[in-house]
C-alpha positions in Angstrom: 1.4 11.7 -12.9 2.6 15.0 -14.2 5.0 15.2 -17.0 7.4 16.0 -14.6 10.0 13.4 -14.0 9.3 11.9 -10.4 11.1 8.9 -8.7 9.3 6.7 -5.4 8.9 3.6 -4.3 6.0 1.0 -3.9 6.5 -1.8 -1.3 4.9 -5.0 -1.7 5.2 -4.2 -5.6 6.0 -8.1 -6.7 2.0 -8.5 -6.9 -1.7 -7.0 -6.4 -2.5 -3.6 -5.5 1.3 -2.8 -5.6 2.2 -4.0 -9.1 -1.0 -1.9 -10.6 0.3 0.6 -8.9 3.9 0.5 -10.3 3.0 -0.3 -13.6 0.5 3.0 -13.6 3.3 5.0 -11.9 6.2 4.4 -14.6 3.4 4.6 -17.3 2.9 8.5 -16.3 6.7 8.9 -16.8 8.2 7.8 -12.9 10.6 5.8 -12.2 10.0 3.5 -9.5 12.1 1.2 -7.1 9.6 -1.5 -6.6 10.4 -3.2 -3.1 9.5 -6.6 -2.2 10.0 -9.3 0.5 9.6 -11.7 -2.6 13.1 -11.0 -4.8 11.8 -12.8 -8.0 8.1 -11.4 -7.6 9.9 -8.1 -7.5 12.2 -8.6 -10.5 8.6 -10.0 -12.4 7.2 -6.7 -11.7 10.3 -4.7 -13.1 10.4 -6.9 -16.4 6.6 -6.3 -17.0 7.7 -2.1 -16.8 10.6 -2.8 -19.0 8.6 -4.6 -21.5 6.4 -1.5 -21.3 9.2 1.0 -21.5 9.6 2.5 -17.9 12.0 2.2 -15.7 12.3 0.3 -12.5 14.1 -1.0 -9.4 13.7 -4.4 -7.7 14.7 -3.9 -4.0 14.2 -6.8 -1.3 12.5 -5.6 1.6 11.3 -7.3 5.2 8.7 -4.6 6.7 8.8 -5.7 9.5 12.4 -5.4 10.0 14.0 -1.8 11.0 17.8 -2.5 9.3 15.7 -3.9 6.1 13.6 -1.2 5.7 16.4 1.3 6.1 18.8 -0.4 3.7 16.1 -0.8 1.2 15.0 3.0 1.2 19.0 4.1 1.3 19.5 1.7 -1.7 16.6 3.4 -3.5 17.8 7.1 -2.9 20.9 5.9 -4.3 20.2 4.9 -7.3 17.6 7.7 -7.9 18.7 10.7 -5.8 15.5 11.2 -3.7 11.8 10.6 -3.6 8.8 12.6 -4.9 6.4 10.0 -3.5 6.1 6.6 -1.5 3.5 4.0 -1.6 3.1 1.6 1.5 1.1 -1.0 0.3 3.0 -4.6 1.9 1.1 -6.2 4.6 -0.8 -9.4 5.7 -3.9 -10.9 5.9 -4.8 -12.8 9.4 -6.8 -16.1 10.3 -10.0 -15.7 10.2 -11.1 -16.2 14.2 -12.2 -14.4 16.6 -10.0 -12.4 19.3 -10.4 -14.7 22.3 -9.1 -17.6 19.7 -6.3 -16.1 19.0 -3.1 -16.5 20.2 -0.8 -13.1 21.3 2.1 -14.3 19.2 -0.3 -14.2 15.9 -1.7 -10.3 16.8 1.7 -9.3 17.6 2.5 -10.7 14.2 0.2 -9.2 11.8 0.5 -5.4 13.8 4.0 -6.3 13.3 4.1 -6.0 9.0 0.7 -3.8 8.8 1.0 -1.7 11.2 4.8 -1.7 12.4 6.0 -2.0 8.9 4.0 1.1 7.7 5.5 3.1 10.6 9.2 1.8 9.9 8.6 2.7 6.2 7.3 5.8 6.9 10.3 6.7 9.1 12.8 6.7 6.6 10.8 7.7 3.8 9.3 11.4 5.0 13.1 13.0 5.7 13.9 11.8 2.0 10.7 13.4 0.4 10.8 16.9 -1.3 8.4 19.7 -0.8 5.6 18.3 -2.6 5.8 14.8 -2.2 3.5 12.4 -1.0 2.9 9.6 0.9 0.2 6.9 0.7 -0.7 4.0 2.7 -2.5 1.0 1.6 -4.9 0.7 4.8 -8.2 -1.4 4.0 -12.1 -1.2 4.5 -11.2 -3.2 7.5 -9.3 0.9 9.0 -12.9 2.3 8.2 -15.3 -0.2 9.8 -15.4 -3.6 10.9 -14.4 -7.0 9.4 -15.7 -10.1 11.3 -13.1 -12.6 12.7 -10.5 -10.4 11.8 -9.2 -8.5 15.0 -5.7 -8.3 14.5 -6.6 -7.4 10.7 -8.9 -4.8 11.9 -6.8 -3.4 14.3 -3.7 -3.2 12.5 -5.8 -0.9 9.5 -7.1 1.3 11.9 -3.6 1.8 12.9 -2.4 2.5 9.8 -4.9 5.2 9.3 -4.3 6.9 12.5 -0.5 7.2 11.4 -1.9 8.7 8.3 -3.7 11.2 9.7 -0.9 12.5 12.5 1.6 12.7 9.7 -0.6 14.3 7.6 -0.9 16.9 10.3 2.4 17.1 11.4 4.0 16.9 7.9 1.7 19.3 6.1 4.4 22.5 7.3 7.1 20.6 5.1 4.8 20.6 2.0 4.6 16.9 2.1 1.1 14.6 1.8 0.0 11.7 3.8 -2.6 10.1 2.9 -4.2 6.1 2.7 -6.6 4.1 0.2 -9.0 1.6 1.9 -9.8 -0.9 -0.8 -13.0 -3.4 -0.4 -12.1 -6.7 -1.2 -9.8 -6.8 -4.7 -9.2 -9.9 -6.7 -5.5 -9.8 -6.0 -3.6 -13.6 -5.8 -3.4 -13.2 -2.1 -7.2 -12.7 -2.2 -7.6 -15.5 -4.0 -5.5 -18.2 -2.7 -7.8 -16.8 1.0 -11.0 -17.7 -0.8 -9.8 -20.7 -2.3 -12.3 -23.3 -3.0 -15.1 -21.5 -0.8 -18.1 -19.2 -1.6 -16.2 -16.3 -0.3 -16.0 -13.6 -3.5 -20.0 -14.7 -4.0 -20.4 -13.7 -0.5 -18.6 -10.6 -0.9 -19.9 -9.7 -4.5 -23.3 -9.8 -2.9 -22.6 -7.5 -0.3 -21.3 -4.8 -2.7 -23.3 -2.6 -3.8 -21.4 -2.4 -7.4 -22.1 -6.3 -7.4 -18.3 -7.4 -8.0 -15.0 -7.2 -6.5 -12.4 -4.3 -7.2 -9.6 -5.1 -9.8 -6.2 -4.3 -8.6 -6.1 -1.3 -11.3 -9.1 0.4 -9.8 -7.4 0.3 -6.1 -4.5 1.6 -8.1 -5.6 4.3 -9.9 -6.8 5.8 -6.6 -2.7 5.6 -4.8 -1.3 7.2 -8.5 -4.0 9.9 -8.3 -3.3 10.8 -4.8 0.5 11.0 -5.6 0.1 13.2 -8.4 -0.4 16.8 -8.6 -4.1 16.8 -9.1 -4.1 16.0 -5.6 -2.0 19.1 -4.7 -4.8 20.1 -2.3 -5.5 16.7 -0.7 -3.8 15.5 2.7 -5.0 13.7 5.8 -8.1 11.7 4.3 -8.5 7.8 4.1 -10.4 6.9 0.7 -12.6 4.3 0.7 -12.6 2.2 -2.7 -14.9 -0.5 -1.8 -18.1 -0.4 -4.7 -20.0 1.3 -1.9 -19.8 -0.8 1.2 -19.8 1.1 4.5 -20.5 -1.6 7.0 
């Protein structure tokens, strides 16, 4: 971040991608309301800033629910008088089956947070950024290629990418940047507690060409930089930080 004093938001901030990202963000000087469907997760994350000397929000937030979303973004604007940038990381990982084993209710679920919650969040965020500000979305690998036995998953990143790329388009006029981060697989907790006691992160550390897993810092370095004003010439793309995998 520049030296600038800039205010945003990162949702699903209480761990993961989203807490790297917050911590980096009041590091370079922001402060940041750091939204979360999990309210002590969230007030974790604003105690580690604190202790670090930045300053931060905690703000409970349900993506996947309009009135939340718009109450949570108000009370956010309130406290800090308007947003330079917005991060839209939340979302949810699915079962891993494939489509025809999958019930409608589950699909309608997971586009529901991914891809329904980016939208809603992205709705009341772009009339409250400046000329200047940015947007990024947290998509996946899984919005770039495919994922096996993760249809809803899949579909729901590729989504969230599309969005990306129309409001990038449509926004660019106002001065405002859209743009998403794909990550490969990241040892977040949530990652974690979906590998559990399997081979999984073998599996996936040997299908990478770097030969291990992201850290949650790398995946966030790439949402900080895209905020900033090095990036002042950057809208519209979907980076992939995945060690190299493209299939």
């Amino acid at each position: 971040m520049s030296a600038t004093r800039k205010t945003g938001l990162v949702t699903g901030a209480g761990s993961g991608i989203g807490r790297a990202a917050a911590l980096e963000f009041a590091r370079g000087g922001a402060a940041v309301a750091v939204l979360d469907i999990d309210e002590l997760a969230a007030a974790e994350t604003v105690e580690l800033i604190g202790k670090d000397g930045g300053e931060a929000l905690p703000v409970t937030v349900d993506i996947a629910d309009e009135d939340s979303v718009k109450a949570a973004i108000e009370r956010t604007v309130a406290v800090y008088g308007g947003l330079d940038f917005a991060v839209n990381n939340a979302g949810m990982a699915s079962h891993n089956r494939q489509l025809d084993e999958m019930t409608l209710a589950e699909f309608e679920r997971v586009l529901s947070v991914n891809l329904s919650g980016t939208f809603l969040c992205m709705k009341y965020e772009l009339p409250l950024l400046k000329g200047g500000g940015a947007i990024v979305n947290v998509a996946s690998n899984g919005g770039l290629y495919s994922i096996p036995h993760a249809p809803a998953y899949v579909a729901s990143k590729h989504g969230v990418v599309g969005l990306t790329k129309v409001a990038a388009v449509d926004y660019a006029p106002d001065g405002i940047r859209v743009n998403a981060v794909c990550p490969g697989p990241t040892r977040t907790p949530a990652f974690d507690q979906v590998a559990g006691d399997t081979d999984m992160i073998a599996r996936q550390e040997a299908i990478t060409p770097l030969g291990r897993l992201a850290t949650p810092e790398e995946a966030a370095a790439a949402v900080v930089w895209l905020c900033s004003d090095a990036a002042a010439y950057v809208t519209g793309i979907a980076m992939s930080v995945d060690g190299g995998r493209r299939a």
